[in-house]
N, C-alpha and C positions, 0 to 999 in steps of 0.2 A: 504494500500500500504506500503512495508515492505520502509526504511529509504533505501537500496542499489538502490530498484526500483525506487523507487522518486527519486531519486539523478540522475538515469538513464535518466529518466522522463525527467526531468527537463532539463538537461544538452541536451540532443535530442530537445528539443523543442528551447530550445537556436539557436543551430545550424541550424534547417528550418527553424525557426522563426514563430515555432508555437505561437500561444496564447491563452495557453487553462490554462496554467496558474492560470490567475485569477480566471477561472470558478471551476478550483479544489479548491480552497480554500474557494471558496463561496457558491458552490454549493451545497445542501443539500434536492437535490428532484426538484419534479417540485412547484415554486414558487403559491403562494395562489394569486389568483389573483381577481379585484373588478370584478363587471356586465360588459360586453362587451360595453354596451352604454356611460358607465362612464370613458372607459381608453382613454388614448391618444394616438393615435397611429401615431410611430414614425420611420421616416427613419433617418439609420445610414451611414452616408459618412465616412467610413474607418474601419478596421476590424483587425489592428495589433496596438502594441506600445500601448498608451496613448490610441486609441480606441477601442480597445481590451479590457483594464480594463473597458472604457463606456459603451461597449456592455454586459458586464456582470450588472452592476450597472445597467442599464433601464432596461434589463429583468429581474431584480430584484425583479423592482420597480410595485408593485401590482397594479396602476392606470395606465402601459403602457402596450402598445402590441409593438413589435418590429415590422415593419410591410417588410422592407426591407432592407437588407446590401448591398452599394454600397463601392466596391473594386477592384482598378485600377490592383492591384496584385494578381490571380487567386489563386496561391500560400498561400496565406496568408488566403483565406478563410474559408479551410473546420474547425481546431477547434474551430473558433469563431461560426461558424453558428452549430455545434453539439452543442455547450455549452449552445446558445441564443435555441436553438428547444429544448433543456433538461429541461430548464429553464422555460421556458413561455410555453410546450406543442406543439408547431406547428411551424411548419419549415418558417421562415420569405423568402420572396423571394428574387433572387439576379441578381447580374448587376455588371459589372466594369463602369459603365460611371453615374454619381451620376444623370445627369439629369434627367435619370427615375425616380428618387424619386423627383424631384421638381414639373415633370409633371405627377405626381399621384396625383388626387382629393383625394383621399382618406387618404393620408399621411395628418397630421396635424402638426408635427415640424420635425425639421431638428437637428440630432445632429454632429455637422463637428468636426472630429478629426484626420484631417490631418495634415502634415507640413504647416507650417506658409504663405506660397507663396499659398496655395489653401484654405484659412479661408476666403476671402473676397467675390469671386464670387460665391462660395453658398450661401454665405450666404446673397449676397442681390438680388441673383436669387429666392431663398425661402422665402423673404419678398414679392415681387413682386407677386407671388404665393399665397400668405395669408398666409404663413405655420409661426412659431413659431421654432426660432433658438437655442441652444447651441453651442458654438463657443468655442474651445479652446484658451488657450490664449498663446502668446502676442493674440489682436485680429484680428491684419491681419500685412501681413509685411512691411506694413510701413503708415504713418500718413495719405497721402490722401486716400487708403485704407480704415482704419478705420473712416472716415470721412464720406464718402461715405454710409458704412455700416450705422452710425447715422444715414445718411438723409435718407436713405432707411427705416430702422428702426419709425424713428418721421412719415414718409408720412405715412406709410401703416399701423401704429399703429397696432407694433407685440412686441410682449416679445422676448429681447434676454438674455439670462443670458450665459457673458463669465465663464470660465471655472477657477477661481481663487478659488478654493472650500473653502479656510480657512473662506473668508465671511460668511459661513453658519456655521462655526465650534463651539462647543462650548466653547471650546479654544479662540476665539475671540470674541465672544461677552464678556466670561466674563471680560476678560482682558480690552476692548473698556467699561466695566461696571466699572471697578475699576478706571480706566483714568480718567470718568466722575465722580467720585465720590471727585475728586479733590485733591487726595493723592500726585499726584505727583507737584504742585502748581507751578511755570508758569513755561512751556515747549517752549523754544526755541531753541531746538535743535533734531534731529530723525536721526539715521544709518539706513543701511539696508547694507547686505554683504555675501558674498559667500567666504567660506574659506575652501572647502572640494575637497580634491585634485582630478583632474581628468587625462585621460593619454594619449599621443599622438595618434594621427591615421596615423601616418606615414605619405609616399608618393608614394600610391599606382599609378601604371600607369595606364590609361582608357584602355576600354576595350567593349566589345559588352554587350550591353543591356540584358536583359531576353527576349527571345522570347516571354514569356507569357503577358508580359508588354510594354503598347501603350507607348513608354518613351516621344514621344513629345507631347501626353497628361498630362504625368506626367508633366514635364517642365511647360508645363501653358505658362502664361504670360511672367517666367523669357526667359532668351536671349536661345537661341540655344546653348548646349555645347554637346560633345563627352561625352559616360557614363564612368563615375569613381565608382566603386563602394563606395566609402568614401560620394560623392553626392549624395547618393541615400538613400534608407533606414537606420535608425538608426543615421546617421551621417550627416545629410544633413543643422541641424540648425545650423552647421559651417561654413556656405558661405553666401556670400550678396546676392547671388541672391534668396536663399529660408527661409532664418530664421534671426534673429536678434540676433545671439549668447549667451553666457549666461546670457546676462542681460536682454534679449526677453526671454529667458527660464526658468531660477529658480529666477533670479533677479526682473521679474516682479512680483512672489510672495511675494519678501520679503521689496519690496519699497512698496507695496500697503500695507501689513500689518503696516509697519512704518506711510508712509501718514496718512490714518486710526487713526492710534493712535494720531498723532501728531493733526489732526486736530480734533479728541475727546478734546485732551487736550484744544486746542484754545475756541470749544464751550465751554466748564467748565470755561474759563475766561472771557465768554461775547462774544466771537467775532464770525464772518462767520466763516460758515465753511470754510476749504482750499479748492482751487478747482485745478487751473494749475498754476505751477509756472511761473515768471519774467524771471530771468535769469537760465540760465544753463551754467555751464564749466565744463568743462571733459578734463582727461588726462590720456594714459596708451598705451597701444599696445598689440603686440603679442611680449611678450619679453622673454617668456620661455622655450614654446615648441619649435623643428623643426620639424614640420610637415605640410600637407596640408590645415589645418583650416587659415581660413581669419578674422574673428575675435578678438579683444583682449581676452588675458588670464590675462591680469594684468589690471585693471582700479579704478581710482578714478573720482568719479561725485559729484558735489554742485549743488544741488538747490535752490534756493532761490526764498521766495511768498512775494510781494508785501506786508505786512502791517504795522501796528504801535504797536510793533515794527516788522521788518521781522524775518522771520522765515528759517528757513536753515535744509533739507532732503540732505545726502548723503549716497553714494551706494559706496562701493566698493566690489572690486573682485579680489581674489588671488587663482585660480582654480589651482595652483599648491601647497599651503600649505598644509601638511601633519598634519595640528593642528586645533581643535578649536580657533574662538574669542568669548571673555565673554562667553564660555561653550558652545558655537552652533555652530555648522561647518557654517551654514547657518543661518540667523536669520535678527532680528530686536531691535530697542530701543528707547526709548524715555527719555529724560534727563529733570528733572526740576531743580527749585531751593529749593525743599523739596525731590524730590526722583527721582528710576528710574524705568524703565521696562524692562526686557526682552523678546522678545518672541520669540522663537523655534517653530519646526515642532511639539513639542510632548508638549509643555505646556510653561508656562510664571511664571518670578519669576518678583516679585515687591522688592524692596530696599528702606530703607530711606536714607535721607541725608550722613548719618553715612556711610554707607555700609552693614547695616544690612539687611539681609532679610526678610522682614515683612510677606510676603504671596506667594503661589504659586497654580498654577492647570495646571492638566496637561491634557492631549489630544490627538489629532491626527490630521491627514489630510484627512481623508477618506471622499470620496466626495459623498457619498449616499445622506447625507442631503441637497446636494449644488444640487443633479438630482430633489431629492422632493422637494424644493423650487422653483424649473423650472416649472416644472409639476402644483405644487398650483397656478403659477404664470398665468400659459395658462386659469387657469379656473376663474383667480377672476379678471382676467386682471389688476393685481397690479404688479409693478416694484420689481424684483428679489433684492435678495442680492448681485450681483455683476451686475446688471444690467449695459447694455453698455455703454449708455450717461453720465451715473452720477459715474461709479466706474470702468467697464472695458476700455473703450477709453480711457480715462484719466489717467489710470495709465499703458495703452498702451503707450501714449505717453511719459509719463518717458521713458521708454526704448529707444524708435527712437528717442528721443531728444534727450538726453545722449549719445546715440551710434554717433549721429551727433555731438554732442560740439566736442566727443573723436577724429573723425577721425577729426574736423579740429582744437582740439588741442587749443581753445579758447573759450572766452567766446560771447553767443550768449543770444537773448532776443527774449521772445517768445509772442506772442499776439493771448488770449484766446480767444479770439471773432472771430476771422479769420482761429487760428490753422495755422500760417504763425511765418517768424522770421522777424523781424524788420528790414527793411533796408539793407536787408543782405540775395542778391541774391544766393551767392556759397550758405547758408546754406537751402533757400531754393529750391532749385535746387534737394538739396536732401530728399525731403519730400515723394517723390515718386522714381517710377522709371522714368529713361528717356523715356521709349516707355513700353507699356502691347505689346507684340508679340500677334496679330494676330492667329486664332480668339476670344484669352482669354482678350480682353479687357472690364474694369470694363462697367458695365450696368448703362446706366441712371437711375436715378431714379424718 
């Protein structure tokens, strides 16, 4: 494809919102695949964005059969499902209402790669089911949510592996291998932070829905609104009612790479590992852009974990800085009193005391490893690398706790055993929503 074509290509695809994208850069024939008795076959909830790229990744992946795409937007389906049939040999079957893949025997996991407001009731509709999840992350939009999903998960004893891919990376392990190795000698302190500018979505007026699209299925559980197109596709992790802003979005990558590191360093001094923090404060707003987004673009978060001595993870976000911090638009760090870490999307530099550079390796995010660690996971029935209970919930909860201190502006105290705030009904009031809208209220489990 000549560079004007592709430019064509691409630019066209933008504009429908195709996502065939990923399959052009990946795609190199039809993929070598294991004995049909061996793979796992999988249904995919969603078919653009973020799922898009996953549909390419599982039909990749030589141990899966894609077995059906469910997509609420009809629109959005055909380059995914030519790229998945190119890919794996045979046309995966399709649906806009995901329940047909929960209610097929024959699916074995679930990979959900929707907006944040539809991560939880698949995904503990498909534990119910016996099926084996992928859940993008945050893990659902908001703590009872993810909660929920846990006990789902523990009862029905299923593999979910959220979708934080760096956990498999080897970017991070080796990085979480030099922590341990005790270089950087006691760590009380971790950043995590978003400094890579982004840019208004204006305030577009609402407007009538797509014909092709059931919108008050879209909606879910959040409340009844008029369509905007700003709420809808592409844009939509800007409002409370369906996403947790960027500290649910990029933020949740880069506190758990921190966490991570920080509580590598704790084990290398003797201690437990970290699990949920004590306190949380937060402060910031929406104080840059004007536009439609409800979210802050400016925030600062403290965490602090209960030990001897405490320990202190903060997050901040300046989604309008035109700059790197410490060299990463976006990243992570860990501070001792021998050295430091940085880690980035593309690799991690270590430092001594001094300020010298001692080591680095670099990397990426690509989440291939993070699909096959899912997949090994369904078969040895051993907990993934980003596993929900012990590394996606939990550092789910960073997010919605932080986005809570933020909008009340103080400091609040959280109790890990409950997943409640101390005493402190306003805070949790907002743990959830006030109502699941009828009939998308969460499943017993």
């Amino acid at each position: 494809m000549s560079k004007i074509n592709r430019r064509r290509f691409l630019k066209q695809s933008a504009i429908t919102g195709a996502v065939a994208f990923p399959f052009v850069l990946t795609q190199r024939g039809q993929a070598a695949k294991a004995p049909a008795s061996e793979r796992v076959r999988v249904g995919m909830v969603g078919a653009a964005g973020r799922a898009g790229k996953l549909n390419s990744i599982f039909a990749n992946n030589p141990n899966v059969d894609i077995a059906a795409i469910a997509e609420i937007d009809p629109r959005r389906l055909p380059n995914t499902l030519q790229g998945v049939t190119k890919i794996q040999g045979h046309k995966p079957k399709t649906t806009t209402d995901f329940r047909e893949l929960i209610d097929d025997p024959k699916i074995d996991a679930l990979c959900i790669g929707t907006p944040d407001h539809w991560h939880a009731i698949p995904a503990i509709q498909g534990c119910l089911a016996g099926k084996d999840i992928y859940v993008e992350k945050p893990d659902s939009h908001n703590i009872v949510e993810g909660q929920r999903m846990v006990q789902a998960m523990r009862k029905h004893k299923r593999i979910i592996q959220m979708g934080s891919q760096h956990r498999s990376t080897e970017r991070m392990k080796t990085a979480l291998a030099y922590v341990r190795e005790g270089h950087l000698g006691k760590c009380l302190v971790a950043k995590a932070w978003e400094s890579t500018k982004q840019g208004s979505i204006g305030h577009p007026p609402d407007g009538e829905a797509p014909k092709e699209v059931d919108y008050d299925m879209w909606l879910g559980s959040a409340p009844k609104r008029p369509f905007n197109p700003k709420r809808f596709h592409g844009s939509w992790r800007w409002f409370f009612d369906y996403g947790a802003g960027d500290l649910g979005n990029d933020g949740v990558h880069r506190l758990d790479m921190a966490f991570a590191a920080l509580s590598a360093a704790v084990e290398t001094e003797g201690g437990e590992p970290l699990r949920m923090p004590r306190k949380i404060s937060g402060t910031g707003g929406k104080w840059y852009f004007d536009d439609a987004q409800e979210w802050p673009d400016t925030m600062q978060v403290t965490y602090e974990y209960s030990r001897t001595p405490p320990r202190i993870l903060t997050y901040e976000m300046r989604i309008w800085a035109p700059y790197k911090y410490l060299g990463e638009g976006e990243g992570a760090a860990v501070f001792g009193d021998r050295g430091y870490i940085i880690l980035g999307n593309r690799g991690w530099r270590a430092y001594t005391s001094g300020g010298k550079m001692v080591k680095q390796h670099g990397g990426d995010s690509d989440a291939t490893a993070h699909v096959q660690d899912f997949i090994d996971c369904i078969k040895t029935r051993k907990r993934p690398y980003c596993d929900l209970e012990t590394v996606g919930h939990p550092a789910s909860v960073l997010c919605h706790a932080g986005n809570i201190a933020t909008q009340l502006g103080r400091t609040i105290t959280f109790d890990a055993r409950t997943e409640t705030f101390v005493n402190d009904d306003e805070a949790n009031a907002m743990r959830g929503r006030p109502e699941w809208r009828k009939p998308w209220v969460l499943p017993d489990v």
